[in-house]
DSSP file (Angstrom, degrees, kcal/mol; ACC not computed):
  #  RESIDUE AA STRUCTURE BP1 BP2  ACC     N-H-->O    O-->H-N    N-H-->O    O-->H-N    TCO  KAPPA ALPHA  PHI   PSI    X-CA   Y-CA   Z-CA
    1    1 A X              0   0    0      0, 0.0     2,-0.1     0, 0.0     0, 0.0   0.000 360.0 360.0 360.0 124.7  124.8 -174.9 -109.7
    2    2 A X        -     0   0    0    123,-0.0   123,-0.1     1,-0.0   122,-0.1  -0.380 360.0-119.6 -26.1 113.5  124.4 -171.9 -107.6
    3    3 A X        -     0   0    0     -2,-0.1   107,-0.2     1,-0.0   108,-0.1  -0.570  36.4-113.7 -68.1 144.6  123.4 -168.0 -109.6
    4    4 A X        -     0   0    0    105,-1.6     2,-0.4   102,-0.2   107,-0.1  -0.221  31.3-125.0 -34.7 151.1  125.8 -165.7 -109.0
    5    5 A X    >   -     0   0    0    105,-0.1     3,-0.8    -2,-0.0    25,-0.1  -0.964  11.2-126.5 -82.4 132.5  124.7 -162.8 -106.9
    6    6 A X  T 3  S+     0   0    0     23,-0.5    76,-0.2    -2,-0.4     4,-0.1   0.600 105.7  66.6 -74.9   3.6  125.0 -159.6 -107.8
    7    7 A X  T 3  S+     0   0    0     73,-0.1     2,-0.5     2,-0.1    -1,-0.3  -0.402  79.0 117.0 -87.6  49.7  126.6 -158.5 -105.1
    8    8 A X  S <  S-     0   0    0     -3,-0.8     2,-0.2    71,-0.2    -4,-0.0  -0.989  78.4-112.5-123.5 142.2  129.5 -160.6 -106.1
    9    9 A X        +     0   0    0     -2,-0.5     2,-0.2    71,-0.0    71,-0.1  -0.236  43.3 176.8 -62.6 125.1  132.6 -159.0 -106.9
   10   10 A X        -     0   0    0     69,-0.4    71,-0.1    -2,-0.2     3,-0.1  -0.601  17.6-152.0-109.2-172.6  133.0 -159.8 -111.3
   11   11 A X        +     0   0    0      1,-0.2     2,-0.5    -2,-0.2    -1,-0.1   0.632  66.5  75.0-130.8 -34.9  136.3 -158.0 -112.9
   12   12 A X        -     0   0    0      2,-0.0    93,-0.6     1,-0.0     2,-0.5  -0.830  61.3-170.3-100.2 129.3  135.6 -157.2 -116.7
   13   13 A X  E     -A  104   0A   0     -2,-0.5     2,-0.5    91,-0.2    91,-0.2  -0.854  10.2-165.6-114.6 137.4  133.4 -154.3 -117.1
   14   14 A X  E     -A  103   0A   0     89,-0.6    89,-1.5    -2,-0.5     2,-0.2  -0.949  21.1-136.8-135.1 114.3  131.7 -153.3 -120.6
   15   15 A X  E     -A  102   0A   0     -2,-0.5     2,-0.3    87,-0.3    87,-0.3  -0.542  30.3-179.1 -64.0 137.6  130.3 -149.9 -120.5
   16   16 A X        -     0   0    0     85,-0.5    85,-0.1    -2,-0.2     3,-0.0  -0.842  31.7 -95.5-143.7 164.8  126.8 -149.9 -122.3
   17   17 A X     >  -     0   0    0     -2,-0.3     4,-2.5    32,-0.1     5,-0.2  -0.179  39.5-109.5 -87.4-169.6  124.2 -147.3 -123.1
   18   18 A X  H >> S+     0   0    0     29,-2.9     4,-2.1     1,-0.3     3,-0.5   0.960 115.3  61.3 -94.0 -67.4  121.1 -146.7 -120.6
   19   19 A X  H 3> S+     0   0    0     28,-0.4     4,-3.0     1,-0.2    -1,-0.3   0.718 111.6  34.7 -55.5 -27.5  118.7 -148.0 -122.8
   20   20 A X  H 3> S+     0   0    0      2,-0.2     4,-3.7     1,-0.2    -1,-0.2   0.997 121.2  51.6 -70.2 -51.5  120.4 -151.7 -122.9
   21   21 A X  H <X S+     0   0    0     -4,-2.5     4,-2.0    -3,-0.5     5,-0.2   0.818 104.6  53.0 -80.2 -27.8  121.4 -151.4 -119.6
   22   22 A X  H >X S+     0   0    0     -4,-2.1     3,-1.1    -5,-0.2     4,-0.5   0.997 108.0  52.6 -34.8 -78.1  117.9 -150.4 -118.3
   23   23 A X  H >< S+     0   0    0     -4,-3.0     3,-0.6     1,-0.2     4,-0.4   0.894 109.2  46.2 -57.0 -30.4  116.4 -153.5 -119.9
   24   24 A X  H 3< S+     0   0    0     -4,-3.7     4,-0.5     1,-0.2    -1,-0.2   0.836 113.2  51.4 -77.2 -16.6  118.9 -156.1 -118.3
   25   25 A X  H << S+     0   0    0     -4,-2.0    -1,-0.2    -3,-1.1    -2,-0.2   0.355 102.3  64.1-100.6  25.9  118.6 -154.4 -114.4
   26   26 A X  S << S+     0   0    0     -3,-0.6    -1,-0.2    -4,-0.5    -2,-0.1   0.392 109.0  31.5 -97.2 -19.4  115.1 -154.6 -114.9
   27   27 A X  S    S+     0   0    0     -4,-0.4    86,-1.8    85,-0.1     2,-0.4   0.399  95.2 108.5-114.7  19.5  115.1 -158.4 -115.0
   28   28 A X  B    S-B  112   0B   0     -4,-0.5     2,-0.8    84,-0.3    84,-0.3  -0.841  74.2-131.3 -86.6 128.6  118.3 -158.8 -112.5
   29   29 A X        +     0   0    0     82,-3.4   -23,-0.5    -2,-0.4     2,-0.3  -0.737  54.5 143.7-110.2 118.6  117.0 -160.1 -109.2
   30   30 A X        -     0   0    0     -2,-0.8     5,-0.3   -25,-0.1    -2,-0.1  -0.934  68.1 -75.4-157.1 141.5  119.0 -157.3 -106.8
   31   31 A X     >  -     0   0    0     -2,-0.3     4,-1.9     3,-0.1    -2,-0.0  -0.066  47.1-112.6 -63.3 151.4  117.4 -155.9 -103.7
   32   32 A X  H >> S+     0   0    0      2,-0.3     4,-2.2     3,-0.2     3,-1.9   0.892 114.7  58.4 -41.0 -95.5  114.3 -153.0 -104.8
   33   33 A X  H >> S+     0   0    0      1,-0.3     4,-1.9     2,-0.2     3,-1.4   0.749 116.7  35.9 -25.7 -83.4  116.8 -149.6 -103.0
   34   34 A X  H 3> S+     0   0    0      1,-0.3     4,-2.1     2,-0.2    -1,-0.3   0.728 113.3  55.2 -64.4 -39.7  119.7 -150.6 -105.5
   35   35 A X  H <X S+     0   0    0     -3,-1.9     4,-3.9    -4,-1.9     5,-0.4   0.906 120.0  32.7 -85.9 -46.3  117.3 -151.6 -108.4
   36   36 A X  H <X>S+     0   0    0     -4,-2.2     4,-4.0    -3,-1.4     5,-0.5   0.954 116.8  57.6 -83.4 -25.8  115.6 -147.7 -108.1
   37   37 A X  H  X5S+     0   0    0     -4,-1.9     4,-1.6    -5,-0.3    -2,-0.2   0.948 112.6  40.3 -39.1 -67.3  119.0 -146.2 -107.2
   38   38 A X  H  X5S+     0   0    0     -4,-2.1     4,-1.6     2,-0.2    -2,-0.2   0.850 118.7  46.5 -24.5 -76.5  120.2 -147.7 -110.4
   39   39 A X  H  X5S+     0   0    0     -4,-3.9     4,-0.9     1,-0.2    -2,-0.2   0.896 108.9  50.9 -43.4 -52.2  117.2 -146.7 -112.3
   40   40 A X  H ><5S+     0   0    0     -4,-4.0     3,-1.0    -5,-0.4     4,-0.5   0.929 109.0  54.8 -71.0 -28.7  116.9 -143.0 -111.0
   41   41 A X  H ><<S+     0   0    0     -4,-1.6     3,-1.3    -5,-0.5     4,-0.2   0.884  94.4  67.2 -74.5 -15.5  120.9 -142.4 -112.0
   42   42 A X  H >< S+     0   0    0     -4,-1.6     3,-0.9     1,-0.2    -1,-0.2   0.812  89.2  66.1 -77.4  -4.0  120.2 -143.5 -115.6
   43   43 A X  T << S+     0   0    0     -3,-1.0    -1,-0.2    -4,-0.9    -2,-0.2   0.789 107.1  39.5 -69.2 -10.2  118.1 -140.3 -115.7
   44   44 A X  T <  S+     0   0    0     -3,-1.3     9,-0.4    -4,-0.5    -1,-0.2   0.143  99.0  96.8-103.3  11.4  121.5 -138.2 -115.3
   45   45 A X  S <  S-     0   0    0     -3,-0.9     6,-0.2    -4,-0.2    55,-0.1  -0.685  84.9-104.1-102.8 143.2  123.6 -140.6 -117.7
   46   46 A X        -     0   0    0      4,-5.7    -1,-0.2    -2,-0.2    -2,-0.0  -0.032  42.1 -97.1 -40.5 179.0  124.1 -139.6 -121.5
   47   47 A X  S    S+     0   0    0      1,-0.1   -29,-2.9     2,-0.1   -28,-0.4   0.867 133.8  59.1 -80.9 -37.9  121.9 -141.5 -123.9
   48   48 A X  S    S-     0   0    0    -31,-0.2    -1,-0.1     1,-0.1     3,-0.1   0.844 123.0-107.2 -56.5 -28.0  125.9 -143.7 -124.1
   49   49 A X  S    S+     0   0    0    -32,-0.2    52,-1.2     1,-0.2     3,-0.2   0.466  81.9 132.7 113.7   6.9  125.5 -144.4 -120.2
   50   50 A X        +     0   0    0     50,-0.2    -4,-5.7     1,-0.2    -1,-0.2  -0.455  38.7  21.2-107.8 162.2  127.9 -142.2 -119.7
   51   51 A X        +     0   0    0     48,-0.4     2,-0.5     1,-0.2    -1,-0.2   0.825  61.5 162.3  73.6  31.8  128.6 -138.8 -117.3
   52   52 A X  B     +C   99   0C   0     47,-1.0    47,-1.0    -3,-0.2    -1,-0.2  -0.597   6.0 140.1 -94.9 136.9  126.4 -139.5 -114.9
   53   53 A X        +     0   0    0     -2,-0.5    43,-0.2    -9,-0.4    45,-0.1  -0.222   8.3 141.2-172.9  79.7  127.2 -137.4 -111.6
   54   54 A X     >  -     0   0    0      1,-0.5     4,-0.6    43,-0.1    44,-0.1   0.304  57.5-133.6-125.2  -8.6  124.3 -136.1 -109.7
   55   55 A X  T  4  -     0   0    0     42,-0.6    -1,-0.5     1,-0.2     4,-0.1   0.053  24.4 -79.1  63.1 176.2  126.1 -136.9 -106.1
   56   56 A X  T  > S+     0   0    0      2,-0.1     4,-1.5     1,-0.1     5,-0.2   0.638 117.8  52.0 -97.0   1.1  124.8 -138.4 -103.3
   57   57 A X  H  > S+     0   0    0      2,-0.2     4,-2.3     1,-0.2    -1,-0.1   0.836 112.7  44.9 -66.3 -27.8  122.8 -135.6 -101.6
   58   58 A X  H  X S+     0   0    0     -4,-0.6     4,-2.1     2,-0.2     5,-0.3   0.796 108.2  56.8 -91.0  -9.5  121.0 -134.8 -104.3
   59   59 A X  H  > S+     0   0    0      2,-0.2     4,-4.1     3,-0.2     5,-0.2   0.998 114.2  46.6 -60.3 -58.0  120.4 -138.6 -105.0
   60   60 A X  H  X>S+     0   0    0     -4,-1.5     4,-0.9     2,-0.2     5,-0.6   0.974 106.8  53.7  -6.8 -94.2  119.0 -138.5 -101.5
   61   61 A X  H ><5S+     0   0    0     -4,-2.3     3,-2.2     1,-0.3    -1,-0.2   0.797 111.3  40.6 -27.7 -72.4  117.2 -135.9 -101.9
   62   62 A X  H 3<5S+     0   0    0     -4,-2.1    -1,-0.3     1,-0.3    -2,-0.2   0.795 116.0  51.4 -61.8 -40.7  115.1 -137.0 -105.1
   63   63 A X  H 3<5S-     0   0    0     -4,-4.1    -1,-0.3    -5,-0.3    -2,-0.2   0.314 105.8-124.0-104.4  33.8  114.7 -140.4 -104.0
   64   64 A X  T <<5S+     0   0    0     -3,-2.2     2,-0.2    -4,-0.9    -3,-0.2   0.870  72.1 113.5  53.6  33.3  113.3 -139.6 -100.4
   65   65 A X  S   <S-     0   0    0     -5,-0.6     2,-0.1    -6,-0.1    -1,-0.1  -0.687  71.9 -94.7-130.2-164.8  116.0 -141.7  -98.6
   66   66 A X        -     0   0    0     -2,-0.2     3,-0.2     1,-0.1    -1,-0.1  -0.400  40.5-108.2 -93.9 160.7  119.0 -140.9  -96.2
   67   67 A X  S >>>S+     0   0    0      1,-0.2     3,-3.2     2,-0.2     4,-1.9   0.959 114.8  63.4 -44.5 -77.2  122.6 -140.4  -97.7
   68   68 A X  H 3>5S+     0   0    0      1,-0.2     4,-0.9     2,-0.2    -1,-0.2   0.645  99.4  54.6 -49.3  -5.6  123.8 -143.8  -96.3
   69   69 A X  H 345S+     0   0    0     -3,-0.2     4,-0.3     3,-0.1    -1,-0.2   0.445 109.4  46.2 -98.0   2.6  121.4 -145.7  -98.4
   70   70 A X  H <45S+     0   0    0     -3,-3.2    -2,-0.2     2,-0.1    -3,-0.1   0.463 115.6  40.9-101.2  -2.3  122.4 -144.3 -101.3
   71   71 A X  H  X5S+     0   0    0     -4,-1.9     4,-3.6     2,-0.1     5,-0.3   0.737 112.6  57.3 -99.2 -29.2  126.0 -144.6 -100.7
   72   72 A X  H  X<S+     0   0    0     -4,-0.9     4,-1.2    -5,-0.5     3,-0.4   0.936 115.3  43.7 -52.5 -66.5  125.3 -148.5  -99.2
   73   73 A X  H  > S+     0   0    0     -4,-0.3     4,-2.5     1,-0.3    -1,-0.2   0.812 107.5  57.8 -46.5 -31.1  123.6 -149.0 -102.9
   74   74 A X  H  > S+     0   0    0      2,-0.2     4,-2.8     3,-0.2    -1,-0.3   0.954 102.8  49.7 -55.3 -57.6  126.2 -147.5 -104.7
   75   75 A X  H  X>S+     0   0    0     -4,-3.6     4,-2.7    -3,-0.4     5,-0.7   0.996 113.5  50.0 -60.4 -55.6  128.7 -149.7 -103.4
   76   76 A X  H >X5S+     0   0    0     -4,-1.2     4,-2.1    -5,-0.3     3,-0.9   0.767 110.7  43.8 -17.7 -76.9  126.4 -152.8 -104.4
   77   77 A X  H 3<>S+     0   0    0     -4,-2.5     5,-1.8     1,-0.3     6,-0.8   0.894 120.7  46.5 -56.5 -44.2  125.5 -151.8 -108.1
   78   78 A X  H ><5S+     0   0    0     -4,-2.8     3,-1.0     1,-0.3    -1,-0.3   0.864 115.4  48.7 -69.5 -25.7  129.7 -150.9 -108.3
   79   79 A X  H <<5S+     0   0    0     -4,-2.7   -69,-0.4    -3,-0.9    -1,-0.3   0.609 108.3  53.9 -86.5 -16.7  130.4 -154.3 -106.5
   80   80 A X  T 3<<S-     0   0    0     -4,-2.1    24,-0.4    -5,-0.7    -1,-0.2   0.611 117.0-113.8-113.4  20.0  128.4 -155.9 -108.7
   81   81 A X  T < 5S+     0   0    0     -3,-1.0    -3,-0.2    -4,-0.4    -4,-0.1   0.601  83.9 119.1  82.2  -2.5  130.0 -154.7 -111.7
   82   82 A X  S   <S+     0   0    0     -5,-1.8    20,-2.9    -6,-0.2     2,-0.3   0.805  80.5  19.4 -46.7 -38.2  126.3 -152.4 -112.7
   83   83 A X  S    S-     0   0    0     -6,-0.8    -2,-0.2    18,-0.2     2,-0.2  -0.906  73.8-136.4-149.0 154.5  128.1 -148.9 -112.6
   84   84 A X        -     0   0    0     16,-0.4    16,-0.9    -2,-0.3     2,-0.6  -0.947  15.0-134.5-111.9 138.8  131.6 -147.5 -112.7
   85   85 A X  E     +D   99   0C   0     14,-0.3    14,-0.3     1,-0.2     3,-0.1  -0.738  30.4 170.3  71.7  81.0  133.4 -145.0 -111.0
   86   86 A X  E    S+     0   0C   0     12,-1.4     2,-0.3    -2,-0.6    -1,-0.2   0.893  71.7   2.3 -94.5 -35.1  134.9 -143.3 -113.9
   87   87 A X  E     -D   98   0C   0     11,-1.1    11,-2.5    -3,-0.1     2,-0.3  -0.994  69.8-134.3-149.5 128.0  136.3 -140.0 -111.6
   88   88 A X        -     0   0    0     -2,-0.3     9,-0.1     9,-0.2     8,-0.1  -0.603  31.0-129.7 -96.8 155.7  136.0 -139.7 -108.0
   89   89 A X        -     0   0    0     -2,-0.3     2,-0.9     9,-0.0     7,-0.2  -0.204  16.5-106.0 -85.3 169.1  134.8 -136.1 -107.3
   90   90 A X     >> -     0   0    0      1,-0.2     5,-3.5     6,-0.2     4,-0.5  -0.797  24.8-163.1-100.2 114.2  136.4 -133.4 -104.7
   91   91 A X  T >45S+     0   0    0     -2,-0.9     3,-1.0     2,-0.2    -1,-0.2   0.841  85.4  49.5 -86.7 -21.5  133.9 -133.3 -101.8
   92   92 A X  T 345S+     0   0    0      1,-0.2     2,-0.5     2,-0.1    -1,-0.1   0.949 117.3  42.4 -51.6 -71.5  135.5 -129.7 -100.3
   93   93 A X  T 345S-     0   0    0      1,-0.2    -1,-0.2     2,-0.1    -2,-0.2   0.336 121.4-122.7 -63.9   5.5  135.2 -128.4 -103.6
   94   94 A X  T <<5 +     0   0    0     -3,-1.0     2,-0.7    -4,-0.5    -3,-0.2   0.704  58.0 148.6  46.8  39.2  131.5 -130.2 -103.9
   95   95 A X      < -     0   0    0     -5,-3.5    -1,-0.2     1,-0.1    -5,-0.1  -0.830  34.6-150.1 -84.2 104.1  132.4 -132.1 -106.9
   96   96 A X        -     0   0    0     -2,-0.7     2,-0.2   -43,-0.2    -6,-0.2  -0.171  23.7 -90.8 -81.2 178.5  130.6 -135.3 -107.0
   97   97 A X        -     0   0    0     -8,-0.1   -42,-0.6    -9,-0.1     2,-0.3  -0.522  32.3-136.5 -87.0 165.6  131.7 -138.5 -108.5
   98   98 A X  E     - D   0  87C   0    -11,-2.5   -12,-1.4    -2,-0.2   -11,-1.1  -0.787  22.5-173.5-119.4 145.6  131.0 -139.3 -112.0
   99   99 A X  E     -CD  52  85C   0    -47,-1.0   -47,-1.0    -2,-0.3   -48,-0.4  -0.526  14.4-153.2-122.0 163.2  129.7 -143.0 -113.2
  100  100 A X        -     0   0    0    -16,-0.9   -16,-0.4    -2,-0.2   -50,-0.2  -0.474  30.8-109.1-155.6 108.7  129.1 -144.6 -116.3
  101  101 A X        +     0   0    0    -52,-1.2   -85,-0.5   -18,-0.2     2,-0.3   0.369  47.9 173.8 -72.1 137.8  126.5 -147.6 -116.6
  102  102 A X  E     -A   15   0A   0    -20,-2.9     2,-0.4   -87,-0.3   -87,-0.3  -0.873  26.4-132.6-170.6 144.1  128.5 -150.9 -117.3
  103  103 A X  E     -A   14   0A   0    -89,-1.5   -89,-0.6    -2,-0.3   -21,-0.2  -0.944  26.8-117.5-158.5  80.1  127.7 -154.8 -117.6
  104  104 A X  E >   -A   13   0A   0    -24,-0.4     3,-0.6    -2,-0.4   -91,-0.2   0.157  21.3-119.4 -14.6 151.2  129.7 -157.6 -115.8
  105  105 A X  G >  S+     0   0    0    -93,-0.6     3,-0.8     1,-0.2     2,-0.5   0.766 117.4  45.1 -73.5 -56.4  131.5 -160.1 -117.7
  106  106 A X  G >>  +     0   0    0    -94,-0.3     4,-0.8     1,-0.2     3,-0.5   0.150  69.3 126.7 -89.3  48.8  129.4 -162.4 -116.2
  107  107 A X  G X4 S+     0   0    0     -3,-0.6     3,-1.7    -2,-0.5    -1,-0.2   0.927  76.7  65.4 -70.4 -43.3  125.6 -160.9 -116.4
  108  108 A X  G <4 S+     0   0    0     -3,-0.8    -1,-0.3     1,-0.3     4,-0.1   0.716  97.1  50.2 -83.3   4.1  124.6 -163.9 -117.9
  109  109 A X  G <4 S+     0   0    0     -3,-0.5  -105,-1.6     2,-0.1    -1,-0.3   0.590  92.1 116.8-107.7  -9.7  125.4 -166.0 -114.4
  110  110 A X  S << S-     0   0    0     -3,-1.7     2,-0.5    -4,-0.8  -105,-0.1   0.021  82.5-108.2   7.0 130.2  123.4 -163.4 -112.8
  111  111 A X        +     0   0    0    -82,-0.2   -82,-3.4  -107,-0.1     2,-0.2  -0.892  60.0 161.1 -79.9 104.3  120.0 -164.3 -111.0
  112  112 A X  B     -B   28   0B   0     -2,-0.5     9,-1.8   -84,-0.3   -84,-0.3  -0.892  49.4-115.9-140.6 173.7  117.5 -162.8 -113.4
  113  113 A X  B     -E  120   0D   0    -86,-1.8     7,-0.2     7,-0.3     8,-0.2  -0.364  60.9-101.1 -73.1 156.5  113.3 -162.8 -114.7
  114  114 A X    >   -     0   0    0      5,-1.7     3,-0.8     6,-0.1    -1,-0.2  -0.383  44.8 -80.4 -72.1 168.1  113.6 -164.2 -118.4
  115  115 A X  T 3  S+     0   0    0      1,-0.3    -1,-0.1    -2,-0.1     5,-0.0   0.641 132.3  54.4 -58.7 -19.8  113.4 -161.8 -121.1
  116  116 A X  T 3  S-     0   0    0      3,-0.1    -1,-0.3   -89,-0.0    -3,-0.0   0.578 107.0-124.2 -79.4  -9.9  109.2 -162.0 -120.6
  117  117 A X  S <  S+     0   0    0     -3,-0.8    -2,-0.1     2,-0.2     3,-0.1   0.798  78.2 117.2  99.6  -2.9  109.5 -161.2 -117.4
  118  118 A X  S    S-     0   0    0      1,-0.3     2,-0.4    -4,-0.1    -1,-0.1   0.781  81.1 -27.9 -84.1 -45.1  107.7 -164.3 -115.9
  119  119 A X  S    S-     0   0    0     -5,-0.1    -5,-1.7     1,-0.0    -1,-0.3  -0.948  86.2 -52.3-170.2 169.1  110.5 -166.0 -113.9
  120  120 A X  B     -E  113   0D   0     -2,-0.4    -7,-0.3    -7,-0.2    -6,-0.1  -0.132  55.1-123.0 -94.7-170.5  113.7 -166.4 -113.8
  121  121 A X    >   -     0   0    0     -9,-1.8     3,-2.2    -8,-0.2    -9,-0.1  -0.147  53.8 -27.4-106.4-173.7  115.2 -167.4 -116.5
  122  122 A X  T 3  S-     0   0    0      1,-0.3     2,-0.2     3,-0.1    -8,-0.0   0.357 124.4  -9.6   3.6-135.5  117.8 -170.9 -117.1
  123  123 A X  T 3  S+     0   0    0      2,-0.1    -1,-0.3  -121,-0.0    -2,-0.1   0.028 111.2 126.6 -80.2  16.6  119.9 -172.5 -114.4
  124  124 A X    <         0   0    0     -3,-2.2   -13,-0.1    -2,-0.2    -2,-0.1   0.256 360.0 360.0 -32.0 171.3  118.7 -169.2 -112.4
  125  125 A X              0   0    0    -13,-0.2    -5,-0.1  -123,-0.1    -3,-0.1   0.380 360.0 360.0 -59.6 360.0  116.9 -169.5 -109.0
């Protein structure tokens, strides 16, 4: 059987706090830009995963890429059911959108490292 990719679209989302959600996108096999993308916004989330809204210029900005590779990554981690979209922001008024860290129904059909970290893990790649 094929792993899911995580750039396949899932439908049930379960919001989770940054620390859990850290430790599963660390072992999630998803290109390296989405993986630090991912990583650098849980420094703006609450401790819940929640409230996270830093935009994309200043995502840009802090991680030393262009705007379009932080909005390409964005859609990924939201297409793959990583992040939500809780309120989109007003870009006259310079409001960005707000996120909140969240967990596919199907993480465990994911392509991931096992929980050491060695390789990936069951009926994985």
């Amino acid at each position: 059987m094929e792993p899911t990719t995580a750039t396949t679209m899932v439908h049930q989302l379960k919001p989770v706090d940054t620390f859990e959600w850290q430790r599963i996108v660390r072992r999630i096999q998803i290109p390296s830009s989405a993986k630090y993308l991912g990583l650098m916004m849980t420094t703006y989330a609450n401790a819940d995963g929640s409230h996270i809204l830093p935009g994309v210029e200043r995502l840009a900005r802090v991680m030393c890429v262009s705007e379009p590779t932080v909005k390409r990554n964005l859609a990924l981690l939201r297409n793959a059911g990583l992040i939500e979209r809780t309120k989109q922001g007003n870009r006259h008024a310079a409001q960005a959108d707000e996120y909140r860290l969240t967990m596919p129904s199907n993480v465990c059909d994911l392509a991931m490292l096992d929980p050491d970290e060695h390789s990936t893990s069951g009926n994985h790649r």
